[in-house]
N, C-alpha and C positions, 0 to 999 in steps of 0.2 A: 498471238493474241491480238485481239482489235483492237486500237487506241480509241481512247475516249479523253476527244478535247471539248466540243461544245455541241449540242444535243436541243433540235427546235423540234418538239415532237407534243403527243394529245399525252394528257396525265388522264390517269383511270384512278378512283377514289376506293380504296380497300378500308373502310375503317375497323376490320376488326382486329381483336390484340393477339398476342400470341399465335399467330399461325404458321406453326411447324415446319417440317420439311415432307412429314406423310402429307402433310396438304397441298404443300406447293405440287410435290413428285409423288403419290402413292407406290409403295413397293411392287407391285407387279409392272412399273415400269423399269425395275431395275436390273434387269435381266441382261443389259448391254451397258459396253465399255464407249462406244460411242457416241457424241455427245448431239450428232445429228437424231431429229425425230421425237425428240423427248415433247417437246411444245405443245404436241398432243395429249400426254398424260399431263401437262398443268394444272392444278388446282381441279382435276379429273372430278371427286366428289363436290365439289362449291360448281364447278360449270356442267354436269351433266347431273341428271335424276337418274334412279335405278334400270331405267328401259335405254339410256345414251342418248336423249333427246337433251336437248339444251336447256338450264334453266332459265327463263326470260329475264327474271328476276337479276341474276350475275352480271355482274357490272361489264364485265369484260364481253357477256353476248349482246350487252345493248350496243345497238349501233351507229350513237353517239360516240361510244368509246371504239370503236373498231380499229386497230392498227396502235393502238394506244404501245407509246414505248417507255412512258413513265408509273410507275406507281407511287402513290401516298396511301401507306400501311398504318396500321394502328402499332402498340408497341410493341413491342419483344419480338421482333418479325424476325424467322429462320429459325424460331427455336427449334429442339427436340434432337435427333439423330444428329450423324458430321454428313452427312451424304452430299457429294460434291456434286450428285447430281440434281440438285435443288438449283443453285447458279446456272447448271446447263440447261435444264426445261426452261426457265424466266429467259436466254441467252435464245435459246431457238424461238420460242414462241414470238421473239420482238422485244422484249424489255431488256433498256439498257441499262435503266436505274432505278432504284427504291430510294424512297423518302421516309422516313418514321424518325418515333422518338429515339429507339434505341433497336439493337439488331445481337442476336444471340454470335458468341466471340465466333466461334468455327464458321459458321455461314458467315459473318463479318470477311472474315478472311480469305473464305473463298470465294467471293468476290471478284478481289482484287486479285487474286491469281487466273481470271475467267474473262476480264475487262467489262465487269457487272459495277457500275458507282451507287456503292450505299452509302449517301447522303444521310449526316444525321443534324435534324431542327428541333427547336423548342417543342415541348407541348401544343402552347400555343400559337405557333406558326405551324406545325403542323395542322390544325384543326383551323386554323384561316385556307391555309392551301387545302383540308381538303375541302371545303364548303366551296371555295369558288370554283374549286376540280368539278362540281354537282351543280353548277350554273350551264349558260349557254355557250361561253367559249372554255375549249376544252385545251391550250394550246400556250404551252410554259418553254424557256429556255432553262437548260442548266450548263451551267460555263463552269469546268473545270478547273479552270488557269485563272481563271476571277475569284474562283468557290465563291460561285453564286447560284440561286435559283429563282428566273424572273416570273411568279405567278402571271396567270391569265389576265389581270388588270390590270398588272404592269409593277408588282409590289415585289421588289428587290429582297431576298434571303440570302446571309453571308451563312457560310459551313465553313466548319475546320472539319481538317485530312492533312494525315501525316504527310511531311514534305518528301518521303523516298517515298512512298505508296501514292503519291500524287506524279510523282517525276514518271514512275514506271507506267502506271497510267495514261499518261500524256506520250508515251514513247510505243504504247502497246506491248511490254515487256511483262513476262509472265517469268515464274524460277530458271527453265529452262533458257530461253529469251537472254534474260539478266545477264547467267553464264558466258551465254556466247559471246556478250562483247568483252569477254577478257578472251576469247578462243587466240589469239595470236602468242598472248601471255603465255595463256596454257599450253601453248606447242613449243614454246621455248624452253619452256620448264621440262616438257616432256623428251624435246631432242639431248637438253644435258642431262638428264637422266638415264638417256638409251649409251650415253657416249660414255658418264662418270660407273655407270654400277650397270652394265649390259647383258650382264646373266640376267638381272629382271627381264629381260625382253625374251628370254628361253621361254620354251612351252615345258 
């Protein structure tokens, strides 16, 4: 998994609430286990019209926002289905982080198993960052290891983030990941087991 320590990138303004996982990912992109490729079904219905033309409209085809690797979401972002692959489409298409007031628990989660930071702020810092997200400079930091988010005019945001889900983050450690750095442990355990009780190791 990719670590995420500190992130100078264009924030794109999504104010609306509730938007799902059929939104982020619609289901006909779910047809693979692969987490490459997905970026293209992103938010499929909000960026393209019924013919696959772009909406001009969609903040993400303005090209003010282009390359944008932040979002500030309206609330309950990631609701509806568990589908993990909602953090993989926002993950390939470029985004590294969401900002809202609050984020539905399962998407929460898999997040942080994806190296996706959902960032959660006030109400009202939310709706400061996204107004100035919809001005001329489009170009925020977010610091991990500070839990900070420095808006476009330079107005400082503190977040709480659990400290082991912060550490794993900052280390790029995903469940698997975690695991491994006991792997030396786990072979120890595993050699006196082969020596103490060795019929386990029959087929």
């Amino acid at each position: 998994m990719q670590a995420f320590t500190r992130l100078d990138a264009k924030i794109a303004p999504l104010p609306n609430a509730n938007i799902d996982t059929d939104q982020i990912i619609p289901a006909q992109f779910l047809k693979t286990v692969e987490r490459k490729g997905l970026g293209k079904g992103l938010f499929f219905s909000m960026r393209f019209d019924d013919q696959g033309q772009p909406r001009p409209e969609f903040v993400l085809n303005k090209p003010d926002y282009a390359n944008a690797q932040v979002l500030v979401a309206g609330d309950n972002f990631g609701c509806g289905s568990s589908r993990e692959h909602a953090p993989w489409a926002l993950m390939d298409y470029g985004i590294r982080c969401v900002i809202s007031t609050s984020f539905a628990d399962i998407f929460y989660n898999n997040c942080f198993q994806n190296g996706l930071l959902p960032v959660v702020l006030t109400a009202e810092q939310v709706q400061d960052l996204m107004e100035e997200a919809k001005g001329g400079n489009h170009l925020v930091t977010v610091d991990l290891e500070s839990q900070t988010v420095v808006s476009p005019s330079g107005r400082t945001f503190t977040f709480a983030i659990d400290a082991s889900r912060k550490e794993k983050m900052l280390k790029g450690l995903d469940a698997i990941g975690e695991t491994l750095t006991a792997e030396s442990s786990i072979d120890v355990f595993e050699s006196k087991m082969a020596l103490g009780q060795p019929w386990l190791e029959q087929a």
